[in-house]
Legacy VTK file of the C-alpha trace (Angstrom):
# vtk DataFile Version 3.0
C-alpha trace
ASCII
DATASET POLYDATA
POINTS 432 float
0.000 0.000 0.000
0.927 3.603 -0.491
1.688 5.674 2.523
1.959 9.077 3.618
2.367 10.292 7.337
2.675 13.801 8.130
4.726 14.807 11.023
8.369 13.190 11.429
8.467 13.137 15.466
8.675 10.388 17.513
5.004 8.545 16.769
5.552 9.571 12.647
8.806 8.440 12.491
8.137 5.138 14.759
4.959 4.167 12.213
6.306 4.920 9.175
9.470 2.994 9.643
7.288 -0.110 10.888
4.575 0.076 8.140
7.445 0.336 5.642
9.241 -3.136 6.988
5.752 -4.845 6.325
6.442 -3.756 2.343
4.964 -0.772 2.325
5.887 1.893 0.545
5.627 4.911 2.782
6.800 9.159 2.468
7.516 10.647 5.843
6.362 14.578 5.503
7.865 17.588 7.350
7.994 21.195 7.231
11.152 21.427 9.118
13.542 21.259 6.014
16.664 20.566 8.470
14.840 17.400 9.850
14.073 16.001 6.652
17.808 16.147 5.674
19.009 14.867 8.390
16.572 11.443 8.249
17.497 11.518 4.619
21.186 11.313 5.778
20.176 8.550 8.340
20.375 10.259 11.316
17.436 10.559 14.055
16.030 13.132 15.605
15.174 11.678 18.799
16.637 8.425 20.513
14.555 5.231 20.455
16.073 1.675 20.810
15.610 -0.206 17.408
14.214 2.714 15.417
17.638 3.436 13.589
18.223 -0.138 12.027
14.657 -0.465 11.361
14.186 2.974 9.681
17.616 2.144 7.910
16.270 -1.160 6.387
13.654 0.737 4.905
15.391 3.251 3.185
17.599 0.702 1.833
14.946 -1.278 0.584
13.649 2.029 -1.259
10.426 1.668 0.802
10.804 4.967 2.956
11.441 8.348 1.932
11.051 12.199 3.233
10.173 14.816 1.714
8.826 18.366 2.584
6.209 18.418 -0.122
2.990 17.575 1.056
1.305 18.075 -2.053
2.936 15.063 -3.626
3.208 13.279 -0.564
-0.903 13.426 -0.633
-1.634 12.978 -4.642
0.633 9.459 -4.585
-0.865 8.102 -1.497
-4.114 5.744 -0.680
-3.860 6.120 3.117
-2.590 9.587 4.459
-1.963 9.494 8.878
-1.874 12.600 10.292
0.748 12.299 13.134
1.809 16.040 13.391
1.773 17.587 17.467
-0.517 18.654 19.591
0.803 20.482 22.425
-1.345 21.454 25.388
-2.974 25.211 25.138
-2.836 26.995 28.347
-6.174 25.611 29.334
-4.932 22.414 29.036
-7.001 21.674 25.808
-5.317 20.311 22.408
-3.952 22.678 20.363
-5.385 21.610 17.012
-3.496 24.122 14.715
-0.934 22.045 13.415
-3.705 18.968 12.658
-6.094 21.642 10.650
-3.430 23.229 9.019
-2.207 19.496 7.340
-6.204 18.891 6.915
-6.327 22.070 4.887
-3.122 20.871 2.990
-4.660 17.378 2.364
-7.581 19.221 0.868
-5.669 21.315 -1.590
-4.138 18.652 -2.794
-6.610 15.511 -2.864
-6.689 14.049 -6.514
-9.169 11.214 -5.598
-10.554 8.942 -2.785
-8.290 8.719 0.290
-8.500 7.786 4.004
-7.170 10.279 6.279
-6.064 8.812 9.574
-5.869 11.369 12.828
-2.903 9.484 14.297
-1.739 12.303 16.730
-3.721 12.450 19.769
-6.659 14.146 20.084
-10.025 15.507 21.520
-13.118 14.777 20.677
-14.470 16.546 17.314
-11.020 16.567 15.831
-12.333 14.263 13.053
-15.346 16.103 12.105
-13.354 19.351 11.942
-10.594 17.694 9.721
-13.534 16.585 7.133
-15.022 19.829 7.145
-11.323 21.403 7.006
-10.469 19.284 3.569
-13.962 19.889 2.562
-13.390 23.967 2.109
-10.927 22.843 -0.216
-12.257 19.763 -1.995
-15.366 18.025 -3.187
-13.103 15.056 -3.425
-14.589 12.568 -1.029
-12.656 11.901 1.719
-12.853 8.818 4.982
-11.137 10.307 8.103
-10.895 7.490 10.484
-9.324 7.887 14.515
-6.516 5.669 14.856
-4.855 6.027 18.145
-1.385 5.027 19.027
-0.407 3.339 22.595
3.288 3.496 22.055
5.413 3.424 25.194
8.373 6.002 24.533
11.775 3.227 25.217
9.761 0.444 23.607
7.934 1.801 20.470
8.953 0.195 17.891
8.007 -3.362 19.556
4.639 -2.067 20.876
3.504 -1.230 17.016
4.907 -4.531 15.533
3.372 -6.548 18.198
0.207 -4.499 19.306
-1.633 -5.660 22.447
-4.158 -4.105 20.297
-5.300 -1.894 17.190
-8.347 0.508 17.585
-9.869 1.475 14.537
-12.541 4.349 14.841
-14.274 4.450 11.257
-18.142 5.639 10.703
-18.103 3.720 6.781
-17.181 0.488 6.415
-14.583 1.020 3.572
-12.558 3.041 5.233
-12.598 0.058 8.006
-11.942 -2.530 5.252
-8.845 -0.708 4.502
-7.173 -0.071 7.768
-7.437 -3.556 9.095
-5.929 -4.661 5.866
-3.270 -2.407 6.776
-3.176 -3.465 10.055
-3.482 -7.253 9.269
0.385 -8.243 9.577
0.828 -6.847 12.742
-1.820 -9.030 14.128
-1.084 -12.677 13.305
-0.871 -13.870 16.843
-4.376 -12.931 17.477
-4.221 -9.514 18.863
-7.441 -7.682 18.082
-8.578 -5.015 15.822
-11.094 -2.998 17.790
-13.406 -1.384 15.607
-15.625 1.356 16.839
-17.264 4.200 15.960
-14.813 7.628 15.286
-15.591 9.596 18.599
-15.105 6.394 20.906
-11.754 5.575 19.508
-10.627 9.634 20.091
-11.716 8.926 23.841
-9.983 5.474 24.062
-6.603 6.744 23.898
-7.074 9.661 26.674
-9.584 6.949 28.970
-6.157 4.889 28.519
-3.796 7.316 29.407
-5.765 9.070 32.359
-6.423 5.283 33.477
-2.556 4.375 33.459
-1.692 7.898 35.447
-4.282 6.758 37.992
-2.629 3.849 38.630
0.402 5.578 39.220
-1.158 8.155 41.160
-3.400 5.947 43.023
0.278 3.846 44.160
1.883 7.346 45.299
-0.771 7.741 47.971
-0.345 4.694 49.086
3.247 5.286 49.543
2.404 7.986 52.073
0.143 6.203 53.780
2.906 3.266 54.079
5.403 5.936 55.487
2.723 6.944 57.827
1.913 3.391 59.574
5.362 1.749 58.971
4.453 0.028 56.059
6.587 -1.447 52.568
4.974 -0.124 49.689
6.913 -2.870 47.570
5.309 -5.238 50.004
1.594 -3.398 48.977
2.532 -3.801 45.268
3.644 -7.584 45.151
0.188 -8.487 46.792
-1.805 -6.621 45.147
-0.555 -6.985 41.495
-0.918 -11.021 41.463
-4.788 -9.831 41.905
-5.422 -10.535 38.094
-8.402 -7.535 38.223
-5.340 -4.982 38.873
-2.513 -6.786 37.366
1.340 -5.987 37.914
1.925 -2.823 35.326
2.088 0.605 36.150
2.113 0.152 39.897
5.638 1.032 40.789
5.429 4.417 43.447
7.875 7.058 42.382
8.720 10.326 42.000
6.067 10.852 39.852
4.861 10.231 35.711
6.265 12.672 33.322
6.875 12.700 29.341
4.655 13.534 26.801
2.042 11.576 27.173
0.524 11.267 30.719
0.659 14.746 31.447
-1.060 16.320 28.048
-3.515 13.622 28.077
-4.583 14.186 31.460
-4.962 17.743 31.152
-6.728 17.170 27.589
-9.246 14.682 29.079
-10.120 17.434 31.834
-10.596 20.279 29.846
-12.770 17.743 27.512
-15.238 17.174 30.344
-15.188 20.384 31.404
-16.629 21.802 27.967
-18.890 19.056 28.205
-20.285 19.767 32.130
-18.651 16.463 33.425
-16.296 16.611 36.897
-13.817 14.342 36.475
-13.116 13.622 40.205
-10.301 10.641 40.070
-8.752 12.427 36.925
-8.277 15.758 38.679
-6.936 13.870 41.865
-4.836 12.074 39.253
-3.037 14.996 38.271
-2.994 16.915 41.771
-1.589 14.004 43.125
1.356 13.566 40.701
2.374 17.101 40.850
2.714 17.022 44.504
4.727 13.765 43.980
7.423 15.572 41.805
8.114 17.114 45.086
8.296 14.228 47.570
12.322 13.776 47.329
12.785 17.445 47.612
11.127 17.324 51.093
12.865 14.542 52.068
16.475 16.220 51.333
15.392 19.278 52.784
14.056 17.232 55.798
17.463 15.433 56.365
19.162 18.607 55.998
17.137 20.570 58.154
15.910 22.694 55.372
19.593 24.191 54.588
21.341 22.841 51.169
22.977 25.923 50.611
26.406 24.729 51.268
25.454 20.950 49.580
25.985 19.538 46.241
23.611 16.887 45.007
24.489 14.337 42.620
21.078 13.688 40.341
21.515 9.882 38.524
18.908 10.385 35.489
17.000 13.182 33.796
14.976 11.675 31.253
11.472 10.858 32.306
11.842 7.293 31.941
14.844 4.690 31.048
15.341 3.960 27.072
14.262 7.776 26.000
15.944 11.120 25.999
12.788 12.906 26.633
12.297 15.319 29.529
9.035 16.460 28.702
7.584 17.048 32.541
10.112 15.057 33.644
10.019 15.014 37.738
14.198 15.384 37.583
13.709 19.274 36.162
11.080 19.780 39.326
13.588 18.364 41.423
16.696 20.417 39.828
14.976 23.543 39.797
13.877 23.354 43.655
17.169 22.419 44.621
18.775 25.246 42.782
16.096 27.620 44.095
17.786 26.494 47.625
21.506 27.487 46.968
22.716 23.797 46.313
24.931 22.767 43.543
23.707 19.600 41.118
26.177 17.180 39.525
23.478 15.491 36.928
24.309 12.306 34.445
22.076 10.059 31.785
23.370 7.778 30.100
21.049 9.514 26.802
19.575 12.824 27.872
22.368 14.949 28.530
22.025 16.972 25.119
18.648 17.737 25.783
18.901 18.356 29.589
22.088 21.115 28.348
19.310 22.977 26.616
17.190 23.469 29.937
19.784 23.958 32.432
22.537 25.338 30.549
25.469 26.079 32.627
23.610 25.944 36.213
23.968 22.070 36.253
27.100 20.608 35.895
26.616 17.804 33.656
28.812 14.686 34.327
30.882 12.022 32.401
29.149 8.895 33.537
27.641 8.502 37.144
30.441 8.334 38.915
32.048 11.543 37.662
28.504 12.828 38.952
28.518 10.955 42.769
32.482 12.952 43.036
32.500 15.434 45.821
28.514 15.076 46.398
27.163 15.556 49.233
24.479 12.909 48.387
22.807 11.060 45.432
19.580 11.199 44.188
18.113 8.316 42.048
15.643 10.155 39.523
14.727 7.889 36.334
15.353 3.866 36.862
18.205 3.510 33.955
19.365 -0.210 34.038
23.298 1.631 33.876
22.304 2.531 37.607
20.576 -0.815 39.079
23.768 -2.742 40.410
26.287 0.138 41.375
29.614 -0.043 43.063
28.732 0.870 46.631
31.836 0.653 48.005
33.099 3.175 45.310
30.427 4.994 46.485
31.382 5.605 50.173
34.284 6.829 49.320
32.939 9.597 46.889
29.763 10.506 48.104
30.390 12.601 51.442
27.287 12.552 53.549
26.876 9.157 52.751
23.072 9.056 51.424
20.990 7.738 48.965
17.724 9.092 47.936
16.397 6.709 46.038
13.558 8.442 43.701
12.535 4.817 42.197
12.847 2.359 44.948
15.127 0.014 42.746
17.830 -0.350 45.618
17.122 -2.860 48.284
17.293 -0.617 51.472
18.959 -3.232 53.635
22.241 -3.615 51.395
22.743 0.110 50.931
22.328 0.291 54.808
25.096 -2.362 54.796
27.465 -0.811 52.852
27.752 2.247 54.699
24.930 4.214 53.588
22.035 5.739 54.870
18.831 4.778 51.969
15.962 6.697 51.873
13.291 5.088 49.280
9.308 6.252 48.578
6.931 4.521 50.775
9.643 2.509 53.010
LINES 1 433
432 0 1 2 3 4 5 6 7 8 9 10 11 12 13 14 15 16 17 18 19 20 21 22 23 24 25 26 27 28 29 30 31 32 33 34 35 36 37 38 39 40 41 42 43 44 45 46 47 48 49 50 51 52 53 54 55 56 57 58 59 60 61 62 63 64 65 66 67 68 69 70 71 72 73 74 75 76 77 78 79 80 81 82 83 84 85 86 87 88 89 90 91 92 93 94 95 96 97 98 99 100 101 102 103 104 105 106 107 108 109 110 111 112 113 114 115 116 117 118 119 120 121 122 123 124 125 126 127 128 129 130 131 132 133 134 135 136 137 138 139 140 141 142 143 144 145 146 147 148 149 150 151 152 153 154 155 156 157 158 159 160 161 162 163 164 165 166 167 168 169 170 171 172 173 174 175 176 177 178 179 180 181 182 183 184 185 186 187 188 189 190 191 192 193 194 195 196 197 198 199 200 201 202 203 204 205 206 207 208 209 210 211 212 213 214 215 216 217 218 219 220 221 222 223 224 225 226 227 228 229 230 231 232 233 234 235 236 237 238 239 240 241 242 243 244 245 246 247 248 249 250 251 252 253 254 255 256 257 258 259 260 261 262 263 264 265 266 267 268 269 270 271 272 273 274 275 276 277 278 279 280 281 282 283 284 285 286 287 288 289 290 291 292 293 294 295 296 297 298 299 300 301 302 303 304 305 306 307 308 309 310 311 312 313 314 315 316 317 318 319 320 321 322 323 324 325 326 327 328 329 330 331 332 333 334 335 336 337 338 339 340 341 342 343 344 345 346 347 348 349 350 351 352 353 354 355 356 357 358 359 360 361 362 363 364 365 366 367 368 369 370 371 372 373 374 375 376 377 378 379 380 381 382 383 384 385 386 387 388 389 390 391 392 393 394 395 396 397 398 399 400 401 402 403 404 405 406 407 408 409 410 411 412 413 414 415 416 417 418 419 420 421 422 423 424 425 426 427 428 429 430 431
């Protein structure tokens, strides 16, 4: 089949690449001319494991190209995904300007029948006001069908070739017809393809999202109430999680969800019910509850410092929101940076990926380490902030020596508390 997907970021780039390896041929569309080069030149934009040899193969293969000109892009296409950003407004809502904008180009360029798939996340509506956006332009007819994408950023490329499942929102059955024969090698171990009406599938993805956050959420509070009593909040998670009703994902306590999903979707999902009358009581909780969390191992340093790190250096091991992505999008590390330096103490900061992007935040406030060692050198103490495998098994005794107060603030709870204790440190975990 004949692809086009508009918008080269991370959820463009990750389904064009995988569509193309099927045999596809597929053209990756941009307005940012310096982008487009660069992928032509083989070189990503963002980091994501397995995305480089997979775009590679297709580009060898002559199956994926990029281009900045939508107009052909659009005229030599069947299927056409819209998968450009939608960054939250101020309110919190979707801003749609980038989606219309490629609706209006579709329009001005549509030669005959195509599907137009809203691939980027978004509110209700969007797909009626993409129709009606090509439609100023063309009598052409047009199917524009809600496809969602439940990607996990550090594991994308996976999640799309082996779907847990594929939700289809179409209102005419051809359109359906030719998505799920799109979608058909993806799905050979018997994964399903969820069909459903347009509207329901632009819901599913934020119901997923806000769902997934409340989970998180939901595991934070309990973490306070296990500090409160004297409980383990590992202890809470292993017996609840074999309960197959909750199951074992998203339950980890932390220092809170970040990136670019969670946080825009929540927001998104509240300022939907709110133009719709609907209070959204666990969903605002959701998000009140996380933001407080980002704060949680601030507290505790200032707590063990008796509110003074003036004179302290703190050595931060990961800024990325998660492990296997260099995104920092509402990352809890740039809450926890910022405090600190609000405070008068120095930061010595290391990831083993996000270092480029974290330069462009902090500039020259943070010092920004070799590897995590170079960042633990002369600290006062160490703060564990995103749960990088580099950091699970560390050299403790090497880190006696450098770190000078002797503490570990462990953000993620991936240390057992007992063994630092053992080797000459003082832990202090989230709900423990």
């Amino acid at each position: 089949m004949r692809l086009a997907v508009v918008g080269s970021g991370y959820v463009g780039l990750v389904a064009g690449a995988c569509f193309a390896s099927t045999g596809n041929h597929v053209v990756c569309v941009d307005i940012d001319e310096e982008k487009i080069k660069r992928l032509q030149a083989g070189k990503l934009p963002i980091y994501e494991p397995s995305l480089g040899t997979i775009l590679q193969d297709g580009v060898a293969k002559n199956r994926l190209t990029f281009t900045t000109n939508l107009d052909e892009a659009v005229k030599t296409s069947e299927i056409i995904f819209i998968a450009v950003g939608t960054p939250p407004g101020e309110d919190g809502s979707a801003d749609l300007k980038h989606v219309l904008n490629v609706a209006e180009g579709i329009g001005k360029s549509l030669n005959e029948y195509k599907v137009v798939v809203d691939k980027s996340t978004v509110p209700v509506g969007t797909a009626k006001l993409v129709k009606e956006r090509i439609a100023k332009f063309s009598d052409i007819e047009v199917s524009v069908v809600s496809n969602p994408e439940f990607l996990k950023e550090g594991a994308a490329v996976g999640d799309f070739l082996k779907p847990d499942r594929v939700v289809i929102g179409a209102d005419d059955e051809k359109a359906a017809k030719i998505m799920e024969r799109l979608y058909r090698p993806f799905l050979r171990t018997g994964h399903p393809i969820v069909h459903m009406d347009v509207v329901s599938a632009e819901l599913t993805k934020y119901a997923a999202n806000a769902f997934l956050a409340m989970k998180i959420s939901f595991m934070n509070e309990m973490a306070h109430l296990c500090e409160a009593v004297g409980a383990n909040i590992d202890s809470i998670r292993r017996g609840i999680s074999t309960d197959q009703r909750i199951g074992k994902h998203f339950l980890f306590a932390g220092a809170g969800y970040g990136g670019s999903c969670f946080p825009k979707d929540v927001q998104a999902i509240l300022r939907t019910a709110k133009n719709y009358g609907v209070d959204l009581k666990l969903v605002n909780a959701t998000e009140e509850v996380n933001e407080r969390q980002k704060s949680v191992m601030v507290k505790k340093i200032l707590d063990y410092y008796h509110g003074d790190v003036s004179s302290k250096t703190i050595a931060i091991w990961g800024l990325s929101f998660k492990p296997q992505t260099d995104d920092m999008r509402e990352a809890p590390s740039i809450v926890i940076i910022n405090s600190l330096l609000e405070k008068g103490a120095k930061i010595r900061a290391y990831d083993p990926v996000a270092m480029e992007v974290a330069q462009s935040i902090f500039d020259d406030r943070v010092y920004f380490a070799r590897d995590e060692y170079d960042a633990a050198e002369n600290a006062d103490a160490l703060v564990v902030v995103t749960e990088w495998i580099d950091f699970r098994t560390p050299d403790y005794s090497k880190l006696t020596q450098l770190i000078k107060d002797k503490v570990i603030f462990d953000g993620r709870n991936i240390y057992d508390p007992a063994y630092v204790n053992n080797s000459g440190l003082e832990y202090y975990g989230i709900g423990k």
